[in-house]
mmCIF entry with sequence, helices, sheets and N, C-alpha, C, O atoms, coordinates in Angstrom:
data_MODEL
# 
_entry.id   MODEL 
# 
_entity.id                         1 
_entity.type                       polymer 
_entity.pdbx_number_of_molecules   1 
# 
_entity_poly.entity_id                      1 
_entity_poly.type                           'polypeptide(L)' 
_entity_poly.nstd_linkage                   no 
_entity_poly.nstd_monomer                   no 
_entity_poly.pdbx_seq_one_letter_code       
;(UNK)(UNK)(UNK)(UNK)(UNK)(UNK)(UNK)(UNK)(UNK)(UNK)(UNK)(UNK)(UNK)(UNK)(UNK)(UNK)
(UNK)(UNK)(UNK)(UNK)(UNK)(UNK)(UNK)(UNK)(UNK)(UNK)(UNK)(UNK)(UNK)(UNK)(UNK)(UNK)
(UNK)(UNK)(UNK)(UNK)(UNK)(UNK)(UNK)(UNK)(UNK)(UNK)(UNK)(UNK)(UNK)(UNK)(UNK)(UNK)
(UNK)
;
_entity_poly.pdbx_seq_one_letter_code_can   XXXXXXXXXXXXXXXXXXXXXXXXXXXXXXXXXXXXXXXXXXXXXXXXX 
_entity_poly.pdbx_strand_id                 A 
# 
loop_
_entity_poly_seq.entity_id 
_entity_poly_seq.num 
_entity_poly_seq.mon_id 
_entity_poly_seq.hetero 
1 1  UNK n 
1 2  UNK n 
1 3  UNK n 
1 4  UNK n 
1 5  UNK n 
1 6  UNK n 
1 7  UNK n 
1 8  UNK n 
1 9  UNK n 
1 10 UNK n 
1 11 UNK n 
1 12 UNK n 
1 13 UNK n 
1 14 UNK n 
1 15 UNK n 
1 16 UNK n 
1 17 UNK n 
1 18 UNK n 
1 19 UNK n 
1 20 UNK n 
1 21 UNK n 
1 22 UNK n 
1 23 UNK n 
1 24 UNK n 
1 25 UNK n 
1 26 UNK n 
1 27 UNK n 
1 28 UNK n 
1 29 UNK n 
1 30 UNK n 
1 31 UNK n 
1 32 UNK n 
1 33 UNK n 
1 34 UNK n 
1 35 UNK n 
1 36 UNK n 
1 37 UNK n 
1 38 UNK n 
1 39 UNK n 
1 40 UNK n 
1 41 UNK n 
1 42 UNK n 
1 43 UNK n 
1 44 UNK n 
1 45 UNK n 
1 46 UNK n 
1 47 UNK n 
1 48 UNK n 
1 49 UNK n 
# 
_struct_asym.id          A 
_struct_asym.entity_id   1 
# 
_struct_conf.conf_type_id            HELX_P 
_struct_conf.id                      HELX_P1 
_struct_conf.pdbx_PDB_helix_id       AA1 
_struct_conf.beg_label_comp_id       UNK 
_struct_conf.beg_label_asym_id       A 
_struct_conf.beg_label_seq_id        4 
_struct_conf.pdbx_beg_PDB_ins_code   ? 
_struct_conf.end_label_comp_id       UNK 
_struct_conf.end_label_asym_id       A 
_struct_conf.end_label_seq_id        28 
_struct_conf.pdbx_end_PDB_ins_code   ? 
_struct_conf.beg_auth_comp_id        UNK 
_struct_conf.beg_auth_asym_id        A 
_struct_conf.beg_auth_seq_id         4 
_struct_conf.end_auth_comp_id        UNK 
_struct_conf.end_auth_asym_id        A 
_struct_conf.end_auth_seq_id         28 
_struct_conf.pdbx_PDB_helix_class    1 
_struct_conf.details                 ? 
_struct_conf.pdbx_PDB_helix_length   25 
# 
_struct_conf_type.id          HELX_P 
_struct_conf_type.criteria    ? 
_struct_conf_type.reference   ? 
# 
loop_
_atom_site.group_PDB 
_atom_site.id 
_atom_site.type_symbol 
_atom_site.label_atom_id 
_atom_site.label_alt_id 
_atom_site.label_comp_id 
_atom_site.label_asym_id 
_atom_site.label_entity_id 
_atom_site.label_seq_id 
_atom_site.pdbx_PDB_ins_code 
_atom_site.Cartn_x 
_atom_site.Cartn_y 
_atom_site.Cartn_z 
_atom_site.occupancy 
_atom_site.B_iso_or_equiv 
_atom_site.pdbx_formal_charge 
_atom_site.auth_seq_id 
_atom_site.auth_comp_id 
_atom_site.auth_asym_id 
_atom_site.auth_atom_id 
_atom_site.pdbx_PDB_model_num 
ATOM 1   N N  . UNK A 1 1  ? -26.924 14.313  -15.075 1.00 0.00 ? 1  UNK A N  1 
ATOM 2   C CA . UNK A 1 1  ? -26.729 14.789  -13.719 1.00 0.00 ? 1  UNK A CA 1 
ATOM 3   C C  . UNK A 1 1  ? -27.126 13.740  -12.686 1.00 0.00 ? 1  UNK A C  1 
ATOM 4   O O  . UNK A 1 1  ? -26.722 13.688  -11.524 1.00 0.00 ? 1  UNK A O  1 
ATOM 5   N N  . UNK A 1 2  ? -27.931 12.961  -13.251 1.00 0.00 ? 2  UNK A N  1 
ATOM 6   C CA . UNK A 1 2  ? -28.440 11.820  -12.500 1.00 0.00 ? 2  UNK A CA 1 
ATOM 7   C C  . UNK A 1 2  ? -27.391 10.558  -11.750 1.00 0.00 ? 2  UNK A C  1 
ATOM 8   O O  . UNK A 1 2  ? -27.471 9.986   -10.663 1.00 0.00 ? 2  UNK A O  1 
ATOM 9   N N  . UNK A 1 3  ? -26.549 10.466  -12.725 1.00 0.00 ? 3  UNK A N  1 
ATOM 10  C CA . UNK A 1 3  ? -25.318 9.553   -12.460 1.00 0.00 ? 3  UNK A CA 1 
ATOM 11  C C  . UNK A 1 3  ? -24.084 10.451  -11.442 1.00 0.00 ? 3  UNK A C  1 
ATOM 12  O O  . UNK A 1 3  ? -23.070 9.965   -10.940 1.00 0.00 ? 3  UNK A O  1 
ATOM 13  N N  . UNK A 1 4  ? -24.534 11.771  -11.361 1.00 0.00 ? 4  UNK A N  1 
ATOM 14  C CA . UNK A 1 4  ? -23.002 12.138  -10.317 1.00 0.00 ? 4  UNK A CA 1 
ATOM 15  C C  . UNK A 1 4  ? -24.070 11.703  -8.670  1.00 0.00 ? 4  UNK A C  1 
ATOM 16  O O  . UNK A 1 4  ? -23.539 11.751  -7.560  1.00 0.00 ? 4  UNK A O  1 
ATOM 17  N N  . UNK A 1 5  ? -25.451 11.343  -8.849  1.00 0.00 ? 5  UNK A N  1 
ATOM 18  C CA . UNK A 1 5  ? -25.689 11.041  -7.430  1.00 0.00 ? 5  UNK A CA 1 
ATOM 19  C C  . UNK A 1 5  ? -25.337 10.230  -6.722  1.00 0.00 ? 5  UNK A C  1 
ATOM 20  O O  . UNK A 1 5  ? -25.317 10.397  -5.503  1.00 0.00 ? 5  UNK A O  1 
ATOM 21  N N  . UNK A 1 6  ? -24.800 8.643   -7.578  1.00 0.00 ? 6  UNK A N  1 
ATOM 22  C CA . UNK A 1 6  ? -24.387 7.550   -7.636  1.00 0.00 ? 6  UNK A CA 1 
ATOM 23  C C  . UNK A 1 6  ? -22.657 7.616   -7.468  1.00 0.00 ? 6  UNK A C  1 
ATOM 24  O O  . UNK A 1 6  ? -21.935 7.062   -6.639  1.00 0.00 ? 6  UNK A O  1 
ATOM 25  N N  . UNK A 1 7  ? -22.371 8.389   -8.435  1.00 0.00 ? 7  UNK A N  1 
ATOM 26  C CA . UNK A 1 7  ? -21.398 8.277   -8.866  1.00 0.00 ? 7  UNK A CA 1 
ATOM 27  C C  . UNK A 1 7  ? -19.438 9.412   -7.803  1.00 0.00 ? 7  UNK A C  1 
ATOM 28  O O  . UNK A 1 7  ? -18.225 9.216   -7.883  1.00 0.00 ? 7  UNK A O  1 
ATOM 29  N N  . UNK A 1 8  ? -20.493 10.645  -6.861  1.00 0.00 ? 8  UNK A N  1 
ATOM 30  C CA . UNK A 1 8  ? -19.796 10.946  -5.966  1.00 0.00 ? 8  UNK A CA 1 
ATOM 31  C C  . UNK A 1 8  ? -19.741 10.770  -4.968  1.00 0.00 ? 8  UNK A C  1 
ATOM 32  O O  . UNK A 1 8  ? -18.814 11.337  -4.388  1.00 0.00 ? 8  UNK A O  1 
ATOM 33  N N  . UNK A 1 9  ? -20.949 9.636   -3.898  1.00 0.00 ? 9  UNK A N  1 
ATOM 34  C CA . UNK A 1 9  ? -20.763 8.646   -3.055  1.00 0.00 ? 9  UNK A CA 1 
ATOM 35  C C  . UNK A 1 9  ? -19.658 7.558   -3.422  1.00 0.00 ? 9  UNK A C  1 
ATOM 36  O O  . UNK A 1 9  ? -18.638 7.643   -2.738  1.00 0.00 ? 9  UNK A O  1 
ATOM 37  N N  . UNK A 1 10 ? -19.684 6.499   -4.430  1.00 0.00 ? 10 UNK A N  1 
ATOM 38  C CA . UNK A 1 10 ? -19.043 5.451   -4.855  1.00 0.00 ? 10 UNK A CA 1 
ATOM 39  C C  . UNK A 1 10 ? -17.630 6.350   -4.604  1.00 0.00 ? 10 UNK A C  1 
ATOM 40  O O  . UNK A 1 10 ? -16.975 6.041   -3.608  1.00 0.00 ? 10 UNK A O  1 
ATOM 41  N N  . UNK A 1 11 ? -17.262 7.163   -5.236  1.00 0.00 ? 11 UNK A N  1 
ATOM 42  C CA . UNK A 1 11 ? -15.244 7.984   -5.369  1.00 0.00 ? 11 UNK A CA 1 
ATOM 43  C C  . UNK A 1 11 ? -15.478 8.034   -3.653  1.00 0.00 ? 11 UNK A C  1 
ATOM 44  O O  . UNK A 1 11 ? -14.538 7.461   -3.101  1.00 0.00 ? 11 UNK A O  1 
ATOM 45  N N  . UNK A 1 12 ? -16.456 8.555   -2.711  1.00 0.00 ? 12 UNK A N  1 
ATOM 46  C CA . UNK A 1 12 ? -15.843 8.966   -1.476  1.00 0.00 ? 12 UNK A CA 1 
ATOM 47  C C  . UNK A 1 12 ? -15.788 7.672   -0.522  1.00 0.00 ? 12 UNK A C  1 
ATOM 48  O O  . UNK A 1 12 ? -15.465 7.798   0.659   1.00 0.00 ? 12 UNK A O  1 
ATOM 49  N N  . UNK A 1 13 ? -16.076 6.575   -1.012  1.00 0.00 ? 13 UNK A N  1 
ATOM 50  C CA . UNK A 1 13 ? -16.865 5.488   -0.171  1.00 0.00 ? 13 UNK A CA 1 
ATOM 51  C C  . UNK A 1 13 ? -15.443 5.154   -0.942  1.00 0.00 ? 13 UNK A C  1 
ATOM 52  O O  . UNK A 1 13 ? -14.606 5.575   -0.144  1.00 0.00 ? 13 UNK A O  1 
ATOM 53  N N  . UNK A 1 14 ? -14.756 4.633   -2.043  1.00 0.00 ? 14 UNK A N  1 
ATOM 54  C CA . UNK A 1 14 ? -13.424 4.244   -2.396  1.00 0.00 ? 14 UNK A CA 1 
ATOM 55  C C  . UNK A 1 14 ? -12.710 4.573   -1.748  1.00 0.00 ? 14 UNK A C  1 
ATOM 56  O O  . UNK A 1 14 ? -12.275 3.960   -0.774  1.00 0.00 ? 14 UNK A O  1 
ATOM 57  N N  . UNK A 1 15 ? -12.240 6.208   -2.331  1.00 0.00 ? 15 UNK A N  1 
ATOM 58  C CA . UNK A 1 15 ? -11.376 6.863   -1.257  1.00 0.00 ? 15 UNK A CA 1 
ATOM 59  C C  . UNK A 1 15 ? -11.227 6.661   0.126   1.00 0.00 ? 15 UNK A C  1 
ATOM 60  O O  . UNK A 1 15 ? -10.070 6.509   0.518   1.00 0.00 ? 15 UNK A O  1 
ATOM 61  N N  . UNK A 1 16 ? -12.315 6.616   1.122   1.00 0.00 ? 16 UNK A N  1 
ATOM 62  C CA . UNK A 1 16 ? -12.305 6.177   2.470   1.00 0.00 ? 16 UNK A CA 1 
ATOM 63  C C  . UNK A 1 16 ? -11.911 4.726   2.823   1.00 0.00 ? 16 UNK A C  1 
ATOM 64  O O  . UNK A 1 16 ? -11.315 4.403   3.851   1.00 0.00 ? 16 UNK A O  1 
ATOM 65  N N  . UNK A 1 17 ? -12.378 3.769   1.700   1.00 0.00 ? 17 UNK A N  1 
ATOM 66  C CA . UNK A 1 17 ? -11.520 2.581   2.025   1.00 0.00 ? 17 UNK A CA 1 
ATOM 67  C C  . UNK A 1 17 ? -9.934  2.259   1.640   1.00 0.00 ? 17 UNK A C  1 
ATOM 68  O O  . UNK A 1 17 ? -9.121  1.477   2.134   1.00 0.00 ? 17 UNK A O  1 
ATOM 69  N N  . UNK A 1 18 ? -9.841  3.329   0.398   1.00 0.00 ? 18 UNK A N  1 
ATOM 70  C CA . UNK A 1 18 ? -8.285  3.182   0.441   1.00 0.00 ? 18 UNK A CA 1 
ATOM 71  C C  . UNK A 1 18 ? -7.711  3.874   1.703   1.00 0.00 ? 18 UNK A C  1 
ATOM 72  O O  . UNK A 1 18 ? -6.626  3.354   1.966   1.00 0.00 ? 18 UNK A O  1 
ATOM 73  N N  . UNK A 1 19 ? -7.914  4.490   2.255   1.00 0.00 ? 19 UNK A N  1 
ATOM 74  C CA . UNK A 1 19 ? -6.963  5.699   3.382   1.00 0.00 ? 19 UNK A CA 1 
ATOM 75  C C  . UNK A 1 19 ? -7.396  4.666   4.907   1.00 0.00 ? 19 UNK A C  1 
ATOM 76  O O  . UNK A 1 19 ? -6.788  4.758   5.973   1.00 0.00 ? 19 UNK A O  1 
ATOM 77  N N  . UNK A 1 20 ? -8.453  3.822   4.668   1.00 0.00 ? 20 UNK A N  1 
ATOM 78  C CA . UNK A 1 20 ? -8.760  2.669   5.906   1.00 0.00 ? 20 UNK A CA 1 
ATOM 79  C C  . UNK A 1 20 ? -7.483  1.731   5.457   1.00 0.00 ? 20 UNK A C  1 
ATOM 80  O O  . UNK A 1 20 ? -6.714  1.388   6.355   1.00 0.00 ? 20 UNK A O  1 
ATOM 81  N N  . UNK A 1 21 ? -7.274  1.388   4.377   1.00 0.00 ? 21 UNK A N  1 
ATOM 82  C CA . UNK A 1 21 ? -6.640  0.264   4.427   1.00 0.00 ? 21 UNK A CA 1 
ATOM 83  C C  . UNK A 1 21 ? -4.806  0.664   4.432   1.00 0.00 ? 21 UNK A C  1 
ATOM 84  O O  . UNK A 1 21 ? -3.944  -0.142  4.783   1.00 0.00 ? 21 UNK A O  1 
ATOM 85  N N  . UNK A 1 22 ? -4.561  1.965   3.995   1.00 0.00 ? 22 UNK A N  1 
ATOM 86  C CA . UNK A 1 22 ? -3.302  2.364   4.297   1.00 0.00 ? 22 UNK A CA 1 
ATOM 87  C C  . UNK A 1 22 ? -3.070  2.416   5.571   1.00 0.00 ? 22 UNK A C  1 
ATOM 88  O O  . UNK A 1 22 ? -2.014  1.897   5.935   1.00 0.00 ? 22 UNK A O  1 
ATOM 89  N N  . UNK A 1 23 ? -3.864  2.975   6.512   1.00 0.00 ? 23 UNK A N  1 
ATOM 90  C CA . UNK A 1 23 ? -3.816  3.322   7.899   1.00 0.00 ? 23 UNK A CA 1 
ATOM 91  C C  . UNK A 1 23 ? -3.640  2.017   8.622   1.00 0.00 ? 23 UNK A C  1 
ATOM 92  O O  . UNK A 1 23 ? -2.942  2.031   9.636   1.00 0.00 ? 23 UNK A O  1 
ATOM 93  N N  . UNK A 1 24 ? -4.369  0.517   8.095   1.00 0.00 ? 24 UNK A N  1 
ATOM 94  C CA . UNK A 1 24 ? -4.676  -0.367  8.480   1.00 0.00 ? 24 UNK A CA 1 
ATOM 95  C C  . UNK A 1 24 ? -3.012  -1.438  8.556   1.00 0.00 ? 24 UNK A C  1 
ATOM 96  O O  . UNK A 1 24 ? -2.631  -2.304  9.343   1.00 0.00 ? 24 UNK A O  1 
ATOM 97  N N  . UNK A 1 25 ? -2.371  -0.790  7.272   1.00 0.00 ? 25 UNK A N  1 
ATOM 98  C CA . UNK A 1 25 ? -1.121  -0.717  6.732   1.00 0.00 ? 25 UNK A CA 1 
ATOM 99  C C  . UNK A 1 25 ? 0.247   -0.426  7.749   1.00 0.00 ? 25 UNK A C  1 
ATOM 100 O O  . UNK A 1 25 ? 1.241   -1.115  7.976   1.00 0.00 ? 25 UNK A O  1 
ATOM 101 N N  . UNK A 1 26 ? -0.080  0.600   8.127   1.00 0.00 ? 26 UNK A N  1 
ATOM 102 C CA . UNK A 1 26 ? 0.651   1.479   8.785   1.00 0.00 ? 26 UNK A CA 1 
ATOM 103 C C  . UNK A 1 26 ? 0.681   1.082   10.533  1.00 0.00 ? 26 UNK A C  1 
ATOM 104 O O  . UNK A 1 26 ? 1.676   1.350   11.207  1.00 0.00 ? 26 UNK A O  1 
ATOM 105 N N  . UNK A 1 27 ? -0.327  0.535   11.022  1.00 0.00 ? 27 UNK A N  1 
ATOM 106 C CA . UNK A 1 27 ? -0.542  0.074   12.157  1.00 0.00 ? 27 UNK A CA 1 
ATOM 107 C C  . UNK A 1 27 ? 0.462   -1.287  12.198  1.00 0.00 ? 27 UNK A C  1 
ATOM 108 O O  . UNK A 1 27 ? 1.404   -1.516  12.957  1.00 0.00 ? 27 UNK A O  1 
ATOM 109 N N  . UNK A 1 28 ? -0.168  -2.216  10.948  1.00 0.00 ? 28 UNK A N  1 
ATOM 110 C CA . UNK A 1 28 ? 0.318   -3.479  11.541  1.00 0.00 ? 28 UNK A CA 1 
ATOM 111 C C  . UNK A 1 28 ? 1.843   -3.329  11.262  1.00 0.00 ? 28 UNK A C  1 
ATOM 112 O O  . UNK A 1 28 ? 2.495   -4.217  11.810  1.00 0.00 ? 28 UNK A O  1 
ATOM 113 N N  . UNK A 1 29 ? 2.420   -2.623  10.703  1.00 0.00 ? 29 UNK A N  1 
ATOM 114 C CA . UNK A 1 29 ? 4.137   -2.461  10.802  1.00 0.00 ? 29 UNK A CA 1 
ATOM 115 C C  . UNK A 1 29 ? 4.327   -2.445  9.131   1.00 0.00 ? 29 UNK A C  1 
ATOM 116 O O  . UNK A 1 29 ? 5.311   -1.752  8.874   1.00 0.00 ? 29 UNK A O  1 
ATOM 117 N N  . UNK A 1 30 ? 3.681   -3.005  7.860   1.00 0.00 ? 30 UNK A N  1 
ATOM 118 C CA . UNK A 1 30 ? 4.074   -3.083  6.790   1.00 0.00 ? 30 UNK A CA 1 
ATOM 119 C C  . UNK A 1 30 ? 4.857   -2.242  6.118   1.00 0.00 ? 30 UNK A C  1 
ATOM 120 O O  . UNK A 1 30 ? 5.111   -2.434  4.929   1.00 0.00 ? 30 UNK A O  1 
ATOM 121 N N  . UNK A 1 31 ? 5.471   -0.906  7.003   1.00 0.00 ? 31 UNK A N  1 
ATOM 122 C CA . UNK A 1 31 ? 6.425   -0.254  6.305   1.00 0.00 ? 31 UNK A CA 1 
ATOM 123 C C  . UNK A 1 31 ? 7.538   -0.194  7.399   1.00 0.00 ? 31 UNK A C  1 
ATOM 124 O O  . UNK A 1 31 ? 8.455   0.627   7.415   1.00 0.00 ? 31 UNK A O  1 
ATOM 125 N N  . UNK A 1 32 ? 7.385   -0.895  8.043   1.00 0.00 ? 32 UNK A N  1 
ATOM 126 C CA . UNK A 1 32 ? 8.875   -0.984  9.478   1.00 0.00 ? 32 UNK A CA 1 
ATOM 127 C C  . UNK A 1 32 ? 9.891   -1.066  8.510   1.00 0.00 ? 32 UNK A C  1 
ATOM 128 O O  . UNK A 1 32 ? 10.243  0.083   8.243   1.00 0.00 ? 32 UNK A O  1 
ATOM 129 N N  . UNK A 1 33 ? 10.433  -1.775  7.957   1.00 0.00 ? 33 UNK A N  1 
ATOM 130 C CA . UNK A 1 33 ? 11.731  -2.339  7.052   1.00 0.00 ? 33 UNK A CA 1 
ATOM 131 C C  . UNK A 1 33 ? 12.040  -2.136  5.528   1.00 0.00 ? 33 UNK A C  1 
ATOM 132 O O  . UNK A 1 33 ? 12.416  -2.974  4.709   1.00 0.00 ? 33 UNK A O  1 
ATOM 133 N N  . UNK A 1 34 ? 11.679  -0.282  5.303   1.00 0.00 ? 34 UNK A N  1 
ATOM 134 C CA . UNK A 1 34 ? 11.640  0.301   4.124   1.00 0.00 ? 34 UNK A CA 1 
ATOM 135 C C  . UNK A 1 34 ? 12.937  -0.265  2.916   1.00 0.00 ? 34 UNK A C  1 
ATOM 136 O O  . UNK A 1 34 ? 12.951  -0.671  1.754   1.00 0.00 ? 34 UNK A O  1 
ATOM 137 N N  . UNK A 1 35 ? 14.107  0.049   4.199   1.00 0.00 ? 35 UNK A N  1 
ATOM 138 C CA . UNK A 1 35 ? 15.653  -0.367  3.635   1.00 0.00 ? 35 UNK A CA 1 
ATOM 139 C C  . UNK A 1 35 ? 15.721  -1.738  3.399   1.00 0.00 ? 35 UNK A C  1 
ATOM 140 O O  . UNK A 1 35 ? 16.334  -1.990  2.361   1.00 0.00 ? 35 UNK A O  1 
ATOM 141 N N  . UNK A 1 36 ? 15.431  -2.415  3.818   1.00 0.00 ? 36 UNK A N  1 
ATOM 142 C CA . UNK A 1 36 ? 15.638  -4.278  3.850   1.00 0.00 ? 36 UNK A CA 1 
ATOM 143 C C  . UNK A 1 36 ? 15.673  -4.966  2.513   1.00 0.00 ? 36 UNK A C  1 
ATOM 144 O O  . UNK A 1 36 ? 16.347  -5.907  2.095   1.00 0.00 ? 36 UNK A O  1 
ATOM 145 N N  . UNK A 1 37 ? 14.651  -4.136  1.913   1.00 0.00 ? 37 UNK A N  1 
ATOM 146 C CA . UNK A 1 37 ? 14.560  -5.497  0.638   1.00 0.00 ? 37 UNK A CA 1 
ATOM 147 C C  . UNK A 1 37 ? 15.625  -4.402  -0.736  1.00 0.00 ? 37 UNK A C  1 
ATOM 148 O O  . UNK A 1 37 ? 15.876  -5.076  -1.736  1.00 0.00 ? 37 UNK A O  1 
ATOM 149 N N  . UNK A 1 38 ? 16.084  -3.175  -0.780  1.00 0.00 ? 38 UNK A N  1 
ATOM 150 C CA . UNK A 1 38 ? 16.963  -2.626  -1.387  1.00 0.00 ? 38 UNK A CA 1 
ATOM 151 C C  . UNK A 1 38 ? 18.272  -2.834  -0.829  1.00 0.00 ? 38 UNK A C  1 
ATOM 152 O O  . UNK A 1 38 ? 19.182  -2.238  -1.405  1.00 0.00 ? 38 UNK A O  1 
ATOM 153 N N  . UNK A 1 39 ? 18.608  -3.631  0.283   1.00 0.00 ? 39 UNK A N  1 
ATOM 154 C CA . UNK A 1 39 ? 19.880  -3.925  0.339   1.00 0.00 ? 39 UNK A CA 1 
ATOM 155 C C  . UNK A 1 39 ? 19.616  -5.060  -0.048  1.00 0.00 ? 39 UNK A C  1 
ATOM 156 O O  . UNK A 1 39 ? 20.474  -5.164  -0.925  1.00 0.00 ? 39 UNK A O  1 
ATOM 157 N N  . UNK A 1 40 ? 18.863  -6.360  -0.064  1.00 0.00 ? 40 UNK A N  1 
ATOM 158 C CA . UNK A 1 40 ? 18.872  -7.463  -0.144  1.00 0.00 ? 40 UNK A CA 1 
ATOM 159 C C  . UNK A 1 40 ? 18.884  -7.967  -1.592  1.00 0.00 ? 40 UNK A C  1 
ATOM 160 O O  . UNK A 1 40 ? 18.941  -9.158  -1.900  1.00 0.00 ? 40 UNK A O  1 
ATOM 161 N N  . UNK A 1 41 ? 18.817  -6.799  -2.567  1.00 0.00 ? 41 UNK A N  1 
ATOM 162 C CA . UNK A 1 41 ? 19.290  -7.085  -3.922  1.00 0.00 ? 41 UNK A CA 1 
ATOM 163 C C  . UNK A 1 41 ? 20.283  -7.162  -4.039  1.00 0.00 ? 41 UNK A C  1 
ATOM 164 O O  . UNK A 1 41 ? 20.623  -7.987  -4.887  1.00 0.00 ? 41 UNK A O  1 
ATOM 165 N N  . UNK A 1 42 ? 21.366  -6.430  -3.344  1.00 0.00 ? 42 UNK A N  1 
ATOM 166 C CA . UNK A 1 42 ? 22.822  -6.086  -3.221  1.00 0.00 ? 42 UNK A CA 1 
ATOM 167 C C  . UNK A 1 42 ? 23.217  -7.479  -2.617  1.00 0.00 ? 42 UNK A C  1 
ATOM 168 O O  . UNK A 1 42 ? 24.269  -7.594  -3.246  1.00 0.00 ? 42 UNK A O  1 
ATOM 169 N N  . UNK A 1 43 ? 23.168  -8.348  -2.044  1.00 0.00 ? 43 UNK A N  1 
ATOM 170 C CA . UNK A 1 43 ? 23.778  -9.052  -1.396  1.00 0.00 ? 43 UNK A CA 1 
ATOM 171 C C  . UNK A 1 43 ? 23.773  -10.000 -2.428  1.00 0.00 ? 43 UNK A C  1 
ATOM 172 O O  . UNK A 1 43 ? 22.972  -9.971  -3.363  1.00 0.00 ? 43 UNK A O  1 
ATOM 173 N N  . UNK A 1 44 ? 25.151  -11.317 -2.193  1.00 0.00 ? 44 UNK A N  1 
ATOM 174 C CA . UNK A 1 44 ? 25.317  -12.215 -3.373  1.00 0.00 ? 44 UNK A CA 1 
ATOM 175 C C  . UNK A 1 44 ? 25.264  -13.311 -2.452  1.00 0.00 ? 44 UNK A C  1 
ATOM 176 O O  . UNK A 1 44 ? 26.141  -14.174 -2.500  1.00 0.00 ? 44 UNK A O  1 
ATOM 177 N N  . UNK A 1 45 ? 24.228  -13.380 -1.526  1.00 0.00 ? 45 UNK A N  1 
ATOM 178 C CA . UNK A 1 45 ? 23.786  -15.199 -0.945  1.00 0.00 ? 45 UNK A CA 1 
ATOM 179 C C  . UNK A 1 45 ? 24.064  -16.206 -1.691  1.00 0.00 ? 45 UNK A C  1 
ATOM 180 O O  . UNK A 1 45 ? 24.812  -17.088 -1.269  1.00 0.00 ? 45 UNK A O  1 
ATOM 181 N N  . UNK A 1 46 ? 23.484  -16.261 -3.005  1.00 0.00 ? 46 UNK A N  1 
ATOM 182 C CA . UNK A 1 46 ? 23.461  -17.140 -3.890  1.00 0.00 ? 46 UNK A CA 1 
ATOM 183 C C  . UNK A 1 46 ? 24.302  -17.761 -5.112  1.00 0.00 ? 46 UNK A C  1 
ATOM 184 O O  . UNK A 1 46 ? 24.086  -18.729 -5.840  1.00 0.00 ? 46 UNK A O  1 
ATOM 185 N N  . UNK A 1 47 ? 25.617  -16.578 -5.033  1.00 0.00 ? 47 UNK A N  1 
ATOM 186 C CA . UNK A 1 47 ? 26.499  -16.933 -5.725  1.00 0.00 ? 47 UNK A CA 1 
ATOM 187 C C  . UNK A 1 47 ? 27.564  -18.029 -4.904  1.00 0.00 ? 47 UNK A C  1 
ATOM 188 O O  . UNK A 1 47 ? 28.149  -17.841 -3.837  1.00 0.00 ? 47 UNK A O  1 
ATOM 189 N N  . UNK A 1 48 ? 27.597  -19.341 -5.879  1.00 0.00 ? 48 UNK A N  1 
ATOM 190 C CA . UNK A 1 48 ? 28.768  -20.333 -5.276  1.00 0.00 ? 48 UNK A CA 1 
ATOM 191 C C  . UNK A 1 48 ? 30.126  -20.096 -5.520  1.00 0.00 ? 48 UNK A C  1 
ATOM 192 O O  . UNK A 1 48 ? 30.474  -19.756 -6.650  1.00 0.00 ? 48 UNK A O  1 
ATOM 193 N N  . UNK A 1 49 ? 30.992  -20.237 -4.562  1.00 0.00 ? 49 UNK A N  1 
ATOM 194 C CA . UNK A 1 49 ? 32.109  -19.987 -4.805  1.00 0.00 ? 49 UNK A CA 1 
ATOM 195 C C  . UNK A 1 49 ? 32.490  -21.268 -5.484  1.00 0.00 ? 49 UNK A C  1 
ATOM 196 O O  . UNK A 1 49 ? 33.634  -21.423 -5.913  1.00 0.00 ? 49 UNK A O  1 
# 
């Protein structure tokens, strides 16, 4: 029982930095251009005629 004293701070202190760093995510634009890189497989730039 000794280890959940340790051990359910550490999960909420994680958890709070993952949902900081999504948010942190979400601010600077990192999901503006969801579509961009699934069309950009589609495109044939690189094939020479």
């Amino acid at each position: 029982m000794n280890v959940l004293v340790y051990m359910v701070p550490l999960a909420i202190g994680l958890g709070l930095t993952g949902l900081f760093a999504f948010l942190w995510a979400l601010r600077s634009g990192q999901y503006n251009d969801v579509d961009g890189a699934a069309l950009r497989v589609l495109s044939d730039d690189d094939i020479e005629k």
